[in-house]
C-alpha positions in Angstrom: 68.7 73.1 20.3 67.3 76.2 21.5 69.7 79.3 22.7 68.4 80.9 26.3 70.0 83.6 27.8 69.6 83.9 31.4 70.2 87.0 33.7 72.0 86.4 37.2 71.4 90.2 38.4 69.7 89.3 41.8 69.4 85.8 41.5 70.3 83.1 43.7 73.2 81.3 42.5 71.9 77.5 43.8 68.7 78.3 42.3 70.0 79.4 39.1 72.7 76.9 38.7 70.3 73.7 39.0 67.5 75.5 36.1 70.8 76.1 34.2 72.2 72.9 34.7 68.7 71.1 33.6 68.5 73.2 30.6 71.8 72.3 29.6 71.9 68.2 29.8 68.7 68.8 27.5 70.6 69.8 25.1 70.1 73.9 25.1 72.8 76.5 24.4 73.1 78.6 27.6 74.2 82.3 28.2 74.7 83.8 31.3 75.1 87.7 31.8 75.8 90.0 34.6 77.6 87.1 36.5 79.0 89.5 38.8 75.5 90.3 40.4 74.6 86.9 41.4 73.6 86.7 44.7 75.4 83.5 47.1 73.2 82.7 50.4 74.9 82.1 54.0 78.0 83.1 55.4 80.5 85.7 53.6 83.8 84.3 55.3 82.8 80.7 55.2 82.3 80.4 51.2 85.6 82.4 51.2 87.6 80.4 53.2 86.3 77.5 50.7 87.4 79.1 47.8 90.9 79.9 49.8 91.3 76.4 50.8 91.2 75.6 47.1 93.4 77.6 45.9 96.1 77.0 48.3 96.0 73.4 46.8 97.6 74.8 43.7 101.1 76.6 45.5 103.8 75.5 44.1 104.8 74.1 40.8 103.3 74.9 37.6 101.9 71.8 37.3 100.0 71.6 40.9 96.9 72.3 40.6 94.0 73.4 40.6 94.7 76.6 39.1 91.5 78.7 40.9 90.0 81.5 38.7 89.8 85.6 39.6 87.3 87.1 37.7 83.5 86.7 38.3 82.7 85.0 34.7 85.0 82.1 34.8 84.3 81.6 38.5 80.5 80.9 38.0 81.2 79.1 34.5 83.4 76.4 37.3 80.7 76.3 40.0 78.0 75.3 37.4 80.5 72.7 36.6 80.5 71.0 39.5 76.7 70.4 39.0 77.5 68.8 35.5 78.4 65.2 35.7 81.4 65.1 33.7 82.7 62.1 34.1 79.9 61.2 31.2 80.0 62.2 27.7 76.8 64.1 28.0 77.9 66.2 31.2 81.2 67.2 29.1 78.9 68.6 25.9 76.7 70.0 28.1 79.8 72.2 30.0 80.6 73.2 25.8 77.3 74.9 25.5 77.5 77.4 28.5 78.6 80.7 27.9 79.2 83.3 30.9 79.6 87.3 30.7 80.5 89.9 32.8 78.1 92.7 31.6 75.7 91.9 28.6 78.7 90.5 26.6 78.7 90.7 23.1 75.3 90.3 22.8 72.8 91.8 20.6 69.9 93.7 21.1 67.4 91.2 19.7 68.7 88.4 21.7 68.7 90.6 24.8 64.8 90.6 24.4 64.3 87.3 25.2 66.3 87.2 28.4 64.9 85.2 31.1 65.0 86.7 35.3 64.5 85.1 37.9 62.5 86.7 40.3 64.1 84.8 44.0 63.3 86.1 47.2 66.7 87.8 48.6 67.9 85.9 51.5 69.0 87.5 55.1 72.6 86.6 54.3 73.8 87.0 51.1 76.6 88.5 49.1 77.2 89.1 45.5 80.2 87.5 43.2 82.0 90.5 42.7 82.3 90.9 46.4 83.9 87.3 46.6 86.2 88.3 43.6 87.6 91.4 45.3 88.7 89.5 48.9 90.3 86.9 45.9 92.4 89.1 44.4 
């Protein structure tokens, strides 16, 4: 049970979600940073309006849900869990092990050395996670 630390400045969030995802179900302790620089491909207003949709759902009550998240961290922490399968044991420990930070976290400068990039091409239309974030709030 390794630990790898991943970097989403610039990467593709599809992209980076499925390696993450893999890693994870293996059985590897995950750490994301800089989640708020992670690139999402396609239309600005139409992955928006998603995330709108969603939270609408929750109005009302206390106990309506679901309760959609407003900072960058916890929003990529719940769209890798949607790739998880969590309706199996394994998908639910795997969802334990990841770890998302805004920044470099609390993280040390020796395990900061072995970050892995990923080097995508940027696509045409794109937009960051902070961007989304600030039309949320």
């Amino acid at each position: 049970m390794a630990k790898i630390i991943y970097d989403g400045k610039g990467a593709v969030f599809g992209r980076m979600a499925s390696v993450i995802t893999k890693d994870l179900l293996k059985g590897n302790f995950v750490d994301v940073i800089n989640c708020e620089e992670i690139i999402i491909s396609g239309k600005k207003e139409f992955f928006i309006e998603k995330v709108q949709a969603k939270r609408k759902m929750g109005v009302g009550s206390s106990l309506k849900g679901p309760l959609y998240i407003r900072k960058e961290d916890r929003l990529v922490k719940r769209m890798i869990r949607g790739m998880l399968p969590r309706d199996v044991a394994k998908g639910r420990e795997a969802f334990k092990r990841l770890m998302c930070h805004m920044g470099n976290g609390n993280l040390t400068e020796e395990e900061l050395k072995d970050v892995k990039e990923f080097k995508h091409m940027k696509p045409m239309k794109c937009f960051t996670i902070k961007k989304i974030v600030e039309r949320l709030k």
